[in-house]
C-alpha positions in Angstrom: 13.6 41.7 75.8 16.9 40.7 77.1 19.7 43.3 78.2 23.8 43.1 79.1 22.8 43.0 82.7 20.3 40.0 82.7 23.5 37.9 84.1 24.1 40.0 86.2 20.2 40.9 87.6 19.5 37.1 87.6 21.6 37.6 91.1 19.2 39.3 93.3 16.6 36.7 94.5 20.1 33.8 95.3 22.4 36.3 96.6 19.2 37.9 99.3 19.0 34.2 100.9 22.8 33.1 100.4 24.9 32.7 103.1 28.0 34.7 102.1 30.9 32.9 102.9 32.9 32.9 106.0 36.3 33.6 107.7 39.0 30.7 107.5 41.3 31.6 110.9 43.8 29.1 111.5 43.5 27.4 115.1 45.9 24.7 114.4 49.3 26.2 113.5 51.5 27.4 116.1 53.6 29.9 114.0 56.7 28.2 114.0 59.1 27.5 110.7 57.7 23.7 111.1 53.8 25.4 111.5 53.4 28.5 109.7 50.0 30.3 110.7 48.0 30.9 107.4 46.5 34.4 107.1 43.1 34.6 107.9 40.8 34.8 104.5 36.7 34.5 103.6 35.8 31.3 101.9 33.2 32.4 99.7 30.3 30.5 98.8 29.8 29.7 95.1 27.1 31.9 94.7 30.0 34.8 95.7 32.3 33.6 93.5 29.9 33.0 90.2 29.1 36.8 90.9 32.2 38.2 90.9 33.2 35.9 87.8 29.9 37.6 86.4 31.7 40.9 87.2 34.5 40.5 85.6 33.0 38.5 82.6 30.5 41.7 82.0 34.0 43.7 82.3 35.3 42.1 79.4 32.7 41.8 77.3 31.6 45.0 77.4 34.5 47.2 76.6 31.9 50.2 75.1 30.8 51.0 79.4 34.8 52.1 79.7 35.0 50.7 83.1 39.0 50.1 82.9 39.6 53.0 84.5 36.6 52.9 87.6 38.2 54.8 90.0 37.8 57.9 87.5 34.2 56.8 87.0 33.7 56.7 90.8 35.5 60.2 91.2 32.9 62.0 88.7 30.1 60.7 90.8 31.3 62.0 93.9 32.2 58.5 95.5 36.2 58.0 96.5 37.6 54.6 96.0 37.6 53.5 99.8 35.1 51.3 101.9 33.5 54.1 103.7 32.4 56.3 100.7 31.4 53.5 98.4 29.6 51.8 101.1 27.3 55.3 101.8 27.0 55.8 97.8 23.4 56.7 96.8 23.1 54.4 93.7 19.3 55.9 93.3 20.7 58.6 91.0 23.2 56.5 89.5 23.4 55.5 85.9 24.2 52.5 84.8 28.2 52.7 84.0 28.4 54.5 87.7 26.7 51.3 89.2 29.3 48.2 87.3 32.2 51.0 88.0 31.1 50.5 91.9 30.6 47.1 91.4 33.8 46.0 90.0 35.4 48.4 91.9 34.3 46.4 95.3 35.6 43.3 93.6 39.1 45.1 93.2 39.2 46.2 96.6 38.7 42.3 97.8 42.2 41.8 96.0 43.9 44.5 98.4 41.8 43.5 101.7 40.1 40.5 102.6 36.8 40.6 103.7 35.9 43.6 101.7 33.8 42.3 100.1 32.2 40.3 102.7 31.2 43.7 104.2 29.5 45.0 101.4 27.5 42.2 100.5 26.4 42.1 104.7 25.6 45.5 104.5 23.4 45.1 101.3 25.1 47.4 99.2 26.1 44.7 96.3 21.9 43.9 96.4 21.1 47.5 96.3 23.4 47.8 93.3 21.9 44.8 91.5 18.4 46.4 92.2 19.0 49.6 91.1 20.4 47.7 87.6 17.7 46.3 87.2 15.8 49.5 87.8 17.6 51.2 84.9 16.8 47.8 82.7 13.4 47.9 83.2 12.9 52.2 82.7 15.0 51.5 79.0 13.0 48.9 78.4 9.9 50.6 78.9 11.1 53.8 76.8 11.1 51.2 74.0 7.5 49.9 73.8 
């Protein structure tokens, strides 16, 4: 039986043995008008990027989890929208609109500081969100047989 998240489940076993993506720091460029430096960014792998295009493609297909306004979402679960509190969230208890509202909310945060998202997905917290989706996939799934 096949669920919304089975795009987004089908990430765990890649993203455990991917290697991330890393920091692009420009070496070359001496800062002048002639030489600009370029900000520092993460060059994400392709894995990264299909999963945050997953993200944001489960997003808009699937108006009826109300995720526009995450933050909210975040709030009535006790987590804040910073790195600190959404890294420590316990997504054990979590249902699954909690879960993509952390989800897309670490995607989000990637657009304000670079790296965030490299952080979480080094820590483990984007696989432990996967997991537990696919923990809430498989209990619905057994309440229907």
């Amino acid at each position: 039986m096949s669920s919304k998240f089975d795009d987004l489940i089908g990430f765990i076993p890649v993203i455990n043995d991917e290697n991330f993506g890393k920091w692009i720091i420009d070496h070359e460029n001496d800062g002048t008008l002639e030489h600009p430096i370029q900000l520092p960014f993460v060059n994400y792998s392709e894995c990264v990027n299909e999963l945050v295009d997953a993200i944001y493609e489960f997003h808009n297909n699937n108006p009826d989890t109300e995720l526009k306004d995450y933050c909210a979402i975040l709030k009535e679960n006790g987590i804040e929208w910073n790195a600190d509190s959404m890294e420590k969230a316990d997504v054990s208890k979590l249902d699954s609109q909690a879960v993509m509202a952390l989800l897309l909310g670490t995607v989000r945060a990637e657009r304000f500081c670079d790296g965030a998202l490299l952080s979480f997905l080094e820590s483990g917290a984007i696989i432990r969100r996967l997991e537990r989706l696919q923990v809430i996939v498989e209990a619905e799934q057994s309440k229907e047989l």
